[in-house]
N, C-alpha and C positions, 0 to 999 in steps of 0.2 A: 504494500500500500504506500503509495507517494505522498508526498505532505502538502502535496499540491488541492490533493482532490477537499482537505480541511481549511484550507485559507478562506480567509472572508473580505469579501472587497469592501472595504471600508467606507469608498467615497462612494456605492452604490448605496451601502444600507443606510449611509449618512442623507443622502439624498429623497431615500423613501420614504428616513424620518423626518423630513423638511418638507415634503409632501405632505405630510400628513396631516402637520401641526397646520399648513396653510390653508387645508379643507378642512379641520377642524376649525381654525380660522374666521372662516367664509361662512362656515354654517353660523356660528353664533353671531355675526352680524348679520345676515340674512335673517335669523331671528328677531334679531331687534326690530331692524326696521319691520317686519310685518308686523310685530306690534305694535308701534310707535305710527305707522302710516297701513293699515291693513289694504289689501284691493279688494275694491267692488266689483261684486259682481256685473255683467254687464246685463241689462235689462234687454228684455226680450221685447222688441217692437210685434204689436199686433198686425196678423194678416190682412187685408181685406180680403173676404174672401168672393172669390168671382162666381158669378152664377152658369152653373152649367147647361150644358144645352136641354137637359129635361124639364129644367125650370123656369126655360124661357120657353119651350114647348108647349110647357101647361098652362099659361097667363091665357086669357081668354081675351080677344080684340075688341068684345063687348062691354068690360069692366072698365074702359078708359073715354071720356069724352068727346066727342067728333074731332076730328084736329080742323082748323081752324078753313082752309082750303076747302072740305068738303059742306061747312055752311053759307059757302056761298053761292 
């Protein structure tokens, strides 16, 4: 067995640990701020909603007043 295969790279695990501290970091100001400014949620705008062709099918041409061309 080499004494190779037990060496530990230093400036990799040093940098993992520098990673980690900076995502630890991030999270607890990413904390803060959503509580100190929370986001809203965004509101939902109502449909209008269109009338389909079965419901303009079923309007009856007699439920509506002369239009105005055919009283004369």
């Amino acid at each position: 067995m080499s004494d190779d295969d037990k060496l530990i790279d230093l400036n990799a695990e040093r940098a993992k640990r520098v990673h980690d501290l900076n995502d630890k970091r991030l999270n607890e100001v990413r904390q803060a701020f959503e509580q100190a400014m929370p986001l809203a949620k965004p509101k939902k705008k109502p449909r209008a909603s269109r009338k389909s062709a079965e419901q303009c099918a079923s309007i009856d041409p007699g439920q509506f007043p002369a239009s105005p061309s055919s009283l004369m």
